[in-house]
C-alpha positions in Angstrom: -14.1 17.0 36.3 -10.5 16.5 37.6 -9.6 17.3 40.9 -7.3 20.6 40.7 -6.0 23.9 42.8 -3.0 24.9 43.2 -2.2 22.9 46.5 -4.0 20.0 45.6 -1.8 19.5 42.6 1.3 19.2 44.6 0.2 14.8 44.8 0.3 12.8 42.5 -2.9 10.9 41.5 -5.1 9.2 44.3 -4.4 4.9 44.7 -6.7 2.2 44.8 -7.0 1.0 48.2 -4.7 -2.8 48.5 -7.6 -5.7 48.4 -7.1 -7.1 52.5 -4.0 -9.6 53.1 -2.1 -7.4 51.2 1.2 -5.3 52.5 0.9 -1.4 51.6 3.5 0.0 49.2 5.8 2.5 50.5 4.1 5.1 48.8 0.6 4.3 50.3 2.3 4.2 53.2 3.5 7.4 53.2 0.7 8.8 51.9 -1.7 7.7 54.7 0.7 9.0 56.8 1.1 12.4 55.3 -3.4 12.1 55.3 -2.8 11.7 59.4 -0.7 14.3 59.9 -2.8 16.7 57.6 -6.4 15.8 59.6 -3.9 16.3 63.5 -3.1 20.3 61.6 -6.6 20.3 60.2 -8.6 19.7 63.5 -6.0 21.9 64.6 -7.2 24.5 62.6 -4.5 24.7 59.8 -6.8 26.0 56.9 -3.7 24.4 54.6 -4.1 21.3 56.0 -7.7 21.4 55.6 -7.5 21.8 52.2 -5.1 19.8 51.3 -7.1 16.7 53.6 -10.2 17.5 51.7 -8.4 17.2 48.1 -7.2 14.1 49.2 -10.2 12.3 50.1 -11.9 13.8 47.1 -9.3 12.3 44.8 -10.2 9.0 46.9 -13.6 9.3 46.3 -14.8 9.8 50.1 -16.6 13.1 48.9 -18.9 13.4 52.6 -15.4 13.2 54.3 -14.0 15.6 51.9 -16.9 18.1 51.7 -16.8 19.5 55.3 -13.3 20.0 54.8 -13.1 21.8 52.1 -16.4 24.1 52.9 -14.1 25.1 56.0 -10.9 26.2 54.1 -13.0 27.9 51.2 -15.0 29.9 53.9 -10.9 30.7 55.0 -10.3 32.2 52.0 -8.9 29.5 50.4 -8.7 29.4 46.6 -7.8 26.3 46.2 -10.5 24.4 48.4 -13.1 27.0 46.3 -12.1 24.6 43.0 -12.2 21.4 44.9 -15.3 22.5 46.3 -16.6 23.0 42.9 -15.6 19.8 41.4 -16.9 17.8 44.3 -20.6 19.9 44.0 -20.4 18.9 39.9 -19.7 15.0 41.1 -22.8 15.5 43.4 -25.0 16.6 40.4 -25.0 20.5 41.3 -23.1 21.7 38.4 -24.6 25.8 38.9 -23.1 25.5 42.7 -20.1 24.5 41.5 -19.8 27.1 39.0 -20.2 29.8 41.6 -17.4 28.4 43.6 -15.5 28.1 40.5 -16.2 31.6 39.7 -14.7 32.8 43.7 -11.5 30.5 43.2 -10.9 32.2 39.7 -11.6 36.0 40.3 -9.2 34.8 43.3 -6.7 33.7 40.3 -6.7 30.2 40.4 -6.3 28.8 37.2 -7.6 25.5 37.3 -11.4 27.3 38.5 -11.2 29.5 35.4 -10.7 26.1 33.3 -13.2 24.5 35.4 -15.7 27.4 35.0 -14.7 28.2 31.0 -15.8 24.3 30.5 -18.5 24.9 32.5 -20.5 28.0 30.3 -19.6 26.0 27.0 -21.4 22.9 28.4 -24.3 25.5 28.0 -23.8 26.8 25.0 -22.4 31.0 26.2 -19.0 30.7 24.5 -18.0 34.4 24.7 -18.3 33.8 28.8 -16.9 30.0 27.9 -14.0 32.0 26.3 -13.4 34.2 28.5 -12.1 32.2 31.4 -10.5 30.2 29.2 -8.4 32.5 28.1 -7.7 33.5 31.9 -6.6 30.3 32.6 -4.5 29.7 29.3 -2.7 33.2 30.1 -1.9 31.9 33.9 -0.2 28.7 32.2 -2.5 26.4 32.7 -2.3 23.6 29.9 -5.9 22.6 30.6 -7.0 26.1 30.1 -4.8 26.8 27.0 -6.1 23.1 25.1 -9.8 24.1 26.0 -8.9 27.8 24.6 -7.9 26.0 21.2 -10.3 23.5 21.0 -13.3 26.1 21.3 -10.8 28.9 18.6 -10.5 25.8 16.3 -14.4 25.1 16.5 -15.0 28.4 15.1 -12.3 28.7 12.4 -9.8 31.3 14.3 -6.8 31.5 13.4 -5.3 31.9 16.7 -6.8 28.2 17.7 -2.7 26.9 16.8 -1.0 29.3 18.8 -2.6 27.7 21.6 -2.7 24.4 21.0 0.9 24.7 20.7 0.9 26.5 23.9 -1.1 23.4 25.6 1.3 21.1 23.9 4.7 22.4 25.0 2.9 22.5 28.9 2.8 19.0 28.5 -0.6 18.3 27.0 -0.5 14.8 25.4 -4.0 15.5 23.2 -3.0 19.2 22.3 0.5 17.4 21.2 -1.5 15.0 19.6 -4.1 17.6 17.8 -1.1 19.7 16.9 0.9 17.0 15.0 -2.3 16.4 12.8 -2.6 19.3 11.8 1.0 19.5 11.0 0.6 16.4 9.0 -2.2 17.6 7.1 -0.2 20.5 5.8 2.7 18.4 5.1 0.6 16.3 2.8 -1.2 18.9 1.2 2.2 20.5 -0.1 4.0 17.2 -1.1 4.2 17.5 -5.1 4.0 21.3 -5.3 5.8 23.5 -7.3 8.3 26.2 -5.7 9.6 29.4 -7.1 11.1 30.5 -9.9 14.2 30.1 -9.0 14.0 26.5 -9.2 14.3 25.5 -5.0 10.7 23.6 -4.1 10.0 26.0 -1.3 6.7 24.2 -0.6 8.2 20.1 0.0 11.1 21.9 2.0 8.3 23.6 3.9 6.2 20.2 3.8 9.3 18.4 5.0 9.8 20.6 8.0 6.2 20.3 9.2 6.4 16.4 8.6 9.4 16.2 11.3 8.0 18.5 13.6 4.6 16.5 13.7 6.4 13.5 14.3 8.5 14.9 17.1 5.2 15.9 18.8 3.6 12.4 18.2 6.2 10.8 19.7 5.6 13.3 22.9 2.3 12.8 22.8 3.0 8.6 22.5 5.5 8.9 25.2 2.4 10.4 27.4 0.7 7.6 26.5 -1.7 8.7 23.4 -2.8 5.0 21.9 -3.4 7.4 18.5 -0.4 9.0 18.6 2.1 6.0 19.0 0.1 4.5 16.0 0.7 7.5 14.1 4.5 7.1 15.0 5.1 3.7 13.6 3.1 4.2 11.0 5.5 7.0 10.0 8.6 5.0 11.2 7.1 2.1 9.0 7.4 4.4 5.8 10.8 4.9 6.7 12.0 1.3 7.3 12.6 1.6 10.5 10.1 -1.4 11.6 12.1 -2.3 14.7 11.0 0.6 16.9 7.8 1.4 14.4 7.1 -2.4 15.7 7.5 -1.3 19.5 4.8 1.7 18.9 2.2 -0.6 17.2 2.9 -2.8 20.1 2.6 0.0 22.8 -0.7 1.7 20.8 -2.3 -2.3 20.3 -2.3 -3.0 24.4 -3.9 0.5 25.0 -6.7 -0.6 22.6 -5.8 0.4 19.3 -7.6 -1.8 16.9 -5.6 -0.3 14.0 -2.3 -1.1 15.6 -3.1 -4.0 16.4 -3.8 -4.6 12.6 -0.6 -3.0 11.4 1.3 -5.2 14.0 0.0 -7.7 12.4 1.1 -7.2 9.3 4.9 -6.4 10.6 4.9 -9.6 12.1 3.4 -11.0 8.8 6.1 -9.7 6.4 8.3 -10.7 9.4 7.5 -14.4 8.5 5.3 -15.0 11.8 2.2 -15.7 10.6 0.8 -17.0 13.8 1.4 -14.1 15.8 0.3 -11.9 13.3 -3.0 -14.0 13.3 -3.1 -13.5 17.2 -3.1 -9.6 16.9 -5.2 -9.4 13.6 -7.5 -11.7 16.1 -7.8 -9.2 18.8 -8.1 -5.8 16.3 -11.1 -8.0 14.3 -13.0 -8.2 17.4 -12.6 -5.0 18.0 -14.6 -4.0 14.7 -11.4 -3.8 12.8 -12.3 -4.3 8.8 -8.5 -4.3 7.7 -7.9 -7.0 10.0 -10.7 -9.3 9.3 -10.3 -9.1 5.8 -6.6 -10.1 6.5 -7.7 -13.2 8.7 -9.8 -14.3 5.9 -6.9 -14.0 3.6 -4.6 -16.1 6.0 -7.6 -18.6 5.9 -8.0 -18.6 2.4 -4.5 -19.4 1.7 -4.6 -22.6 3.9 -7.6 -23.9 2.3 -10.2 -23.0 5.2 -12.7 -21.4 3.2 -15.6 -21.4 5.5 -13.7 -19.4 8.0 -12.2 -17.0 5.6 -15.7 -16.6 4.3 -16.7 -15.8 7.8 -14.1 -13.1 8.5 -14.6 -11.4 4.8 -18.4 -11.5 5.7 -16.9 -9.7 9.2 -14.8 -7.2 7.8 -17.8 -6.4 5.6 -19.9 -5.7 8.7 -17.5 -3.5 9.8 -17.8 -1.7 7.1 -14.7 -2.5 4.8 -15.7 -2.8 1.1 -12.8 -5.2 0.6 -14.7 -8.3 2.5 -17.2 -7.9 -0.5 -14.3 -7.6 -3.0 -12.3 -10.5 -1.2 -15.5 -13.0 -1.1 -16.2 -12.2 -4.4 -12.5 -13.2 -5.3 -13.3 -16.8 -3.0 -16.6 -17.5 -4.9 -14.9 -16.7 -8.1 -11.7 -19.0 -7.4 -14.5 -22.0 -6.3 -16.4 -21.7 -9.4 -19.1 -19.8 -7.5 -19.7 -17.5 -10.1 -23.1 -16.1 -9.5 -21.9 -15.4 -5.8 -19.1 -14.3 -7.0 -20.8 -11.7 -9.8 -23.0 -10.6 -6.6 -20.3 -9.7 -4.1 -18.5 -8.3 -6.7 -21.4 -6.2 -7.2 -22.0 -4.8 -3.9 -18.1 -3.9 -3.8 -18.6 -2.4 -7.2 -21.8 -0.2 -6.3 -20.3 0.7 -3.0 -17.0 2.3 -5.0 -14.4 -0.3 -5.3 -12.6 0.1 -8.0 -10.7 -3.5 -8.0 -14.4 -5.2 -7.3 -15.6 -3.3 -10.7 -12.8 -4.3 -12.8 -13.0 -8.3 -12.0 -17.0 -7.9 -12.5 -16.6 -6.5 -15.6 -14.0 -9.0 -16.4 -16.4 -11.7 -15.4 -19.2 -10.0 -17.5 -16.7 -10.3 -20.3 -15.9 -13.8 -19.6 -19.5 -14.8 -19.5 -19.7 -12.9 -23.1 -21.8 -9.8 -21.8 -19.7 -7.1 -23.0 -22.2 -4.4 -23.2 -22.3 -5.0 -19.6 -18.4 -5.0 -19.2 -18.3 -2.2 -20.4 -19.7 0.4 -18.4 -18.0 -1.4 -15.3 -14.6 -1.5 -16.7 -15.3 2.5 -17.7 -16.0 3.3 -13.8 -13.3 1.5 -12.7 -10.5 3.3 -14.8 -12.3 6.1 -13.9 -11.8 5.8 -10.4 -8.0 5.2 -10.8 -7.4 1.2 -11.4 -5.1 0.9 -13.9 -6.1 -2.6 -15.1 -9.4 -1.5 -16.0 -8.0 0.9 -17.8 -5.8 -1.3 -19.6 -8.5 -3.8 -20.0 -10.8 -1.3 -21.4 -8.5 -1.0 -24.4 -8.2 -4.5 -25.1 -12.4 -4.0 -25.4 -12.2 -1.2 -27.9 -9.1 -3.0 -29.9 -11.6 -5.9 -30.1 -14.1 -3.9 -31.8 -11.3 -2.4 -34.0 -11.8 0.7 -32.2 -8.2 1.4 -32.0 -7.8 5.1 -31.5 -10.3 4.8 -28.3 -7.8 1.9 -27.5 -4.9 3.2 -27.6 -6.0 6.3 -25.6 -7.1 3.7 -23.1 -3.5 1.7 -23.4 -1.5 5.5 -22.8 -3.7 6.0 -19.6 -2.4 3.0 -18.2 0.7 2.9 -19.2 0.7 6.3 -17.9 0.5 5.0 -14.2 3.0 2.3 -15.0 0.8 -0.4 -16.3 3.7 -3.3 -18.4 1.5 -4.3 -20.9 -0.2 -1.2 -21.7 3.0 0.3 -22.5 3.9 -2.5 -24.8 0.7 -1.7 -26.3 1.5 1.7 -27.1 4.8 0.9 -28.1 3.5 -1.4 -31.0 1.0 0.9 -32.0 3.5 3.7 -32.5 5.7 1.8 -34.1 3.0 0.8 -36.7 2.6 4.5 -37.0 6.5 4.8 -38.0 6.8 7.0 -34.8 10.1 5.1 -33.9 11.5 7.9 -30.4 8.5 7.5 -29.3 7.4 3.7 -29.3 11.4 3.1 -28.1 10.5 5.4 -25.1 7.2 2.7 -23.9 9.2 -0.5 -24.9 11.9 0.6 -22.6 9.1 1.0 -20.1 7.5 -2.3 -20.6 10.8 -4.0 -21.0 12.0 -2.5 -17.7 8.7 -3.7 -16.3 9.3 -7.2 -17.2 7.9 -7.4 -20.4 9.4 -10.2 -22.4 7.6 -9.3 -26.0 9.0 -5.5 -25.1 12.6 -6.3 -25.0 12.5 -8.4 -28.2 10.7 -5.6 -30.1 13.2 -3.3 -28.4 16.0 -5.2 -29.3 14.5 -5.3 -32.9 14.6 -1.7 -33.1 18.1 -1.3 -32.2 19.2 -4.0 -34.3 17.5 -2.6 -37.1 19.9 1.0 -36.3 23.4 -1.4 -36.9 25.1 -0.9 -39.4 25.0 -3.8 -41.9 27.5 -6.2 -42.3 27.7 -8.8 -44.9 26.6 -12.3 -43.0 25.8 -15.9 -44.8 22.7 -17.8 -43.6 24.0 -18.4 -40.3 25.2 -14.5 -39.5 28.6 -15.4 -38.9 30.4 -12.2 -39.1 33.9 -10.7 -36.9 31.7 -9.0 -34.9 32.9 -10.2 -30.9 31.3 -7.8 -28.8 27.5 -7.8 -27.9 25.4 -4.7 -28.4 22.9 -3.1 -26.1 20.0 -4.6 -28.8 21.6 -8.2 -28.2 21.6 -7.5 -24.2 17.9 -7.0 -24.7 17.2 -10.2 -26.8 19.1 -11.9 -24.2 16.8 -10.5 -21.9 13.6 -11.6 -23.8 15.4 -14.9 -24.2 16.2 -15.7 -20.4 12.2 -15.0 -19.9 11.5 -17.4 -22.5 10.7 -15.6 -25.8 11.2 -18.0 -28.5 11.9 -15.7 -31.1 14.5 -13.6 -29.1 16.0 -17.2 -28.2 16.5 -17.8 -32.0 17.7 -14.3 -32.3 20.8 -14.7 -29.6 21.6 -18.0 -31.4 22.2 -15.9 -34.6 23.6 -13.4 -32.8 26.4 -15.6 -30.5 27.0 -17.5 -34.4 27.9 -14.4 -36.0 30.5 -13.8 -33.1 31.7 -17.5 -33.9 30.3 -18.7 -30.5 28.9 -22.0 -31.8 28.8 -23.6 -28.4 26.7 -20.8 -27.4 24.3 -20.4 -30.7 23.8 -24.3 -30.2 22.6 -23.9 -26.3 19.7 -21.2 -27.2 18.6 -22.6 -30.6 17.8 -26.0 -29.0 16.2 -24.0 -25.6 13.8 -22.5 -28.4 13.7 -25.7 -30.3 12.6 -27.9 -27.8 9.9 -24.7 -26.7 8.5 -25.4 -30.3 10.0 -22.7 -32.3 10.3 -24.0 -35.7 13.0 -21.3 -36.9 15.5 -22.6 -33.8 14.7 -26.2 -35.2 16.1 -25.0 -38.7 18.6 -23.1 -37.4 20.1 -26.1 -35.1 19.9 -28.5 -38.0 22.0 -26.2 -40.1 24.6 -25.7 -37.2 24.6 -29.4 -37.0 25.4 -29.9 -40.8 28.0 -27.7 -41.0 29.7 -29.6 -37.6 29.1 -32.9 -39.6 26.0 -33.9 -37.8 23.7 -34.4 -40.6 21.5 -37.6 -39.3 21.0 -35.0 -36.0 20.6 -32.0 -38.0 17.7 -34.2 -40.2 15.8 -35.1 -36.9 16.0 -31.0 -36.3 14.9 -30.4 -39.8 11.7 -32.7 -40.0 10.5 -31.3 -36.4 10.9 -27.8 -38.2 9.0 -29.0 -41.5 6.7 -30.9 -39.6 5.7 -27.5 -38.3 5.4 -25.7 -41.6 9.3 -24.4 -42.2 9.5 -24.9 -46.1 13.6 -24.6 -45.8 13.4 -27.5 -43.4 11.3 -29.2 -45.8 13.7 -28.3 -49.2 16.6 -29.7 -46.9 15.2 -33.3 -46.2 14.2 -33.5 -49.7 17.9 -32.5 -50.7 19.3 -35.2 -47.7 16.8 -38.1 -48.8 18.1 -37.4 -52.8 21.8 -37.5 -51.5 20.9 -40.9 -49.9 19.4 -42.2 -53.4 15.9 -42.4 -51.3 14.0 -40.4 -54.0 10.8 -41.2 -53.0 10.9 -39.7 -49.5 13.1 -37.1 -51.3 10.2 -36.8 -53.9 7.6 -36.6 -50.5 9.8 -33.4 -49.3 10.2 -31.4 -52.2 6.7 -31.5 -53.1 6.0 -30.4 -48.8 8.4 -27.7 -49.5 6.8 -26.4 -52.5 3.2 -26.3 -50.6 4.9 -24.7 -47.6 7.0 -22.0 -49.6 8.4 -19.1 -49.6 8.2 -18.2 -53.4 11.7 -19.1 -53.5 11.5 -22.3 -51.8 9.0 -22.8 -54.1 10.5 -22.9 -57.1 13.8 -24.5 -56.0 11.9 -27.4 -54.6 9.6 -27.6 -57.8 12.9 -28.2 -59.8 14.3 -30.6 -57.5 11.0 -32.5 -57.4 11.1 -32.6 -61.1 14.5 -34.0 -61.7 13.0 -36.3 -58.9 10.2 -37.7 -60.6 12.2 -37.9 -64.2 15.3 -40.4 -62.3 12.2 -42.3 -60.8 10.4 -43.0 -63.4 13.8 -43.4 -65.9 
């Protein structure tokens, strides 16, 4: 118990006594002078003085020297030296004494004894007598009184609990400040994403948004009286917000008062921050605190420079702490070594214990090692559970089994929760289905995302919408201004999309840009595309370049382009070398198209009659 009464609480909190050889502080000073002056009045007779003396040496800890003190003012009459009296008989081990002097300083009206004795009946269990003086002392003020009130109201489910808590709070409680802005935060997060009233105004998120800055203005009372939970609470919030500057200082503040998880999310500020070491410092001192966040972080930092043995150690740490992710994490440092029975049983005990990431990459490893009745199952949990991966990853399963209904419900899940690829997915598959809004809607999706395959096929979808305008082999046209659909193959291009590459070469030709159609047809070209190998060659013949252009051609042929192929044979036959003419026609007729075909069966013909003439 505290020491409290009404006169006792006039001083501040009792000092440690200096170690010897060292000067008094002013304040000690004056106190032990005010502690003389109060024993002169006190073997004077002062019953004030006597009180006060007594509280004072309590708060020091010399209870024999404060108990015949305070046994004189109580038999006064004193209220005050009745509490003291009490809390010095609980320090001795005789909690019923104390109570009943308690019970004379509170039917006297002193507060603090009503606390004292409220705390005392709900030690054992009577809460309607435990309530009772509560509630006196709450309704005197007494901020002790009013957070013990709320703490028992809360335990039993009244309402009335809040009322005071708040109460406690704005007295200057930091733990009822504390207590209150959790439950405030609760409420804000329980209405974020709710619907308001008819009238269109979200009642609920304005409400939500109210509660959200009134809990943090009473965590930041509550960190400012030095509540280690409640500062970490505050730069949390200030973290969301991007103000990591003073959500830094909190961390800071909550960390040296023992926070483990501010010292982790310190840690991480400092990491983004670009200081890894001091981040490794903090991380250091949360991990040893039992911090699972942390030591998974540590063995991260490890990992990265190569220290695998101590990143092991830390993930094994984090795991003993309790935190899911070291399994995950050491299944991810088996997996990366090669380690993959280690890394199929950590993965395991992630995956049984509910990590969703830790079931996906089993199942993927099932997969990999050809078990995919035992992917299966593991890839179904974790897109269960919310990862979107396994969700996408489950419909590449079922697309492989030609399942693709099941797939494609699998591909909209994840493409529902933003998943790239999956959209792509779904945008192909409507397309196939000649649902054209639709599939446009997830290829904007996935080409927004990054998706290199969804901005050609978006592109192609546009372009598809132009009108048409009469274009020879190389699209030249009077068309000079680019089109949303070219933007988007220049998009596809830039990321390295052959065909998109070819595409903008056509594109920046029909605008008579043949600087321009040059540049991508060689960039897709030299990538291996055989169209932009064709395509260059025929740029190249028409600017005069035909040795160049036959170099282009034969890479093009070489890969199966039966153009390319009709071309040499038609260069070789201008040269008079009808044999290697001969060779390409007769390439060009195996390669095709139908029309290729036929042209380069006639000029292999007319070939074979000059030879043999």
């Amino acid at each position: 118990m505290d020491v409290m009464g009404d006169k006792a609480t006039l001083f501040e909190t009792g000092r440690f006594v200096q170690p010897s050889g060292e000067e008094p502080t002013r304040d000690e000073a004056a106190e032990a002078a005010e502690e003389a002056r109060r024993r002169l009045h006190a073997e004077a007779g002062d019953v004030e003085s006597m009180s006060v003396l007594g509280a004072m040496l309590l708060r020091r800890g010399d209870l024999d020297g404060a108990e015949p003190q305070l046994r004189a003012a109580t038999a006064a009459g004193d209220r005050a030296a009745a509490n003291n009296l009490g809390v010095l008989l609980h320090q001795r081990g005789y909690p019923d004494e104390a109570a009943g002097w308690w019970r004379i300083a509170a039917v006297a009206g002193s507060a603090a004894a009503a606390h004292a004795l409220g705390r005392y009946h709900r030690e054992r269990g009577d809460e309607p007598a435990a309530e009772y003086w509560l509630r006196q002392s709450a309704e005197q003020g007494h901020a002790l009184g009013a957070y013990a009130l709320a703490d028992l109201l809360e335990h039993r489910g009244d309402a009335k609990a809040g009322q005071w808590m708040r109460a406690a709070a704005e007295r200057g409680h930091r733990e009822a400040a504390y207590r209150l802005a959790r439950g405030l935060d609760r409420r804000a997060g329980a209405g974020e994403g709710e619907t308001g009233a008819d009238n269109g105004v979200d009642t609920e998120t304005a409400a939500g948004t109210a509660e959200a800055a009134e809990a943090e203005q009473w965590y930041r009372q509550a960190a400012a009286r030095g509540h280690r939970r409640a500062a970490l609470h505050l730069g949390a919030i200030l973290e969301r917000r991007g103000e990591l500057k003073e959500a830094g200082r909190w961390y800071l503040t909550s960390a040296k008062d023992g926070e483990a998880r501010a010292a982790c999310a310190l840690g991480f500020l400092l990491r983004d921050a670009g200081d890894t070491e001091s981040a490794a410092v903090w991380w250091l001192r949360a991990a040893q605190d039992g911090d699972g966040n942390a030591a998974n972080a540590l063995g991260a930092l490890h990992a990265e420079r190569g220290e695998t043995q101590t990143a092991e150690r830390w993930y094994r740490a984090a795991m003993d702490a309790g935190d899911d992710n070291g399994a995950y994490n050491l299944g991810l440092l088996c997996a990366e070594q090669g380690r993959t029975a280690q890394a199929e049983q950590w993965y395991r005990r992630a995956a049984y214990a509910g990590h969703r990431e830790a079931a996906n990459a089993l199942a993927i490893l099932l997969l990999q090692g050809g078990d995919t009745a035992g992917a299966e199952p593991w890839f179904s949990k974790a897109a269960e559970a919310g990862s979107v991966d396994a969700a996408f990853n489950l419909g590449i399963l079922y697309a492989g089994r030609g399942e693709d209904r099941v797939a494609l419900r699998c591909y909209e899940r994840a493409a529902a929760a933003g998943h790239t690829e999956a959209a792509l997915q779904v945008g192909i598959a409507l397309l196939r289905e000649g649902d054209e809004a639709a599939a446009e809607r997830h290829l904007r999706c996935a080409a927004g995302g990054g998706s290199a395959e969804a901005a050609y096929r978006l592109a192609a979808v546009l372009d598809a919408r132009r009108p048409k305008v009469s274009e020879h082999e190389l699209g030249e046209s009077s068309l000079h201004t680019k089109t949303e659909c070219e933007e988007w193959y220049e998009r596809a291009a830039s990321q390295g999309h052959r065909r998109a590459q070819v595409r903008v070469g056509m594109l920046a030709a029909a605008r008579g840009d043949v600087v321009e159609a040059a540049r991508w047809y060689r960039i897709a070209a030299e990538a291996g595309s055989r169209n932009g190998a064709f395509n260059l060659g025929l740029l190249l013949a028409r600017e005069g370049s035909e040795p160049e252009a036959a170099v282009w051609w034969q890479r093009a042929a070489d890969a199966g382009h039966g153009r390319a192929a009709l071309r040499l044979a038609l260069v070789y036959a201008r040269r008079g070398e009808l044999a290697e003419g001969q060779r390409w026609a007769d390439r060009a007729v195996a390669l095709g198209p139908a029309e290729v075909t036929e042209r380069a069966g006639r000029l292999r013909d007319a070939l074979r009659e000059e030879l043999s003439a």
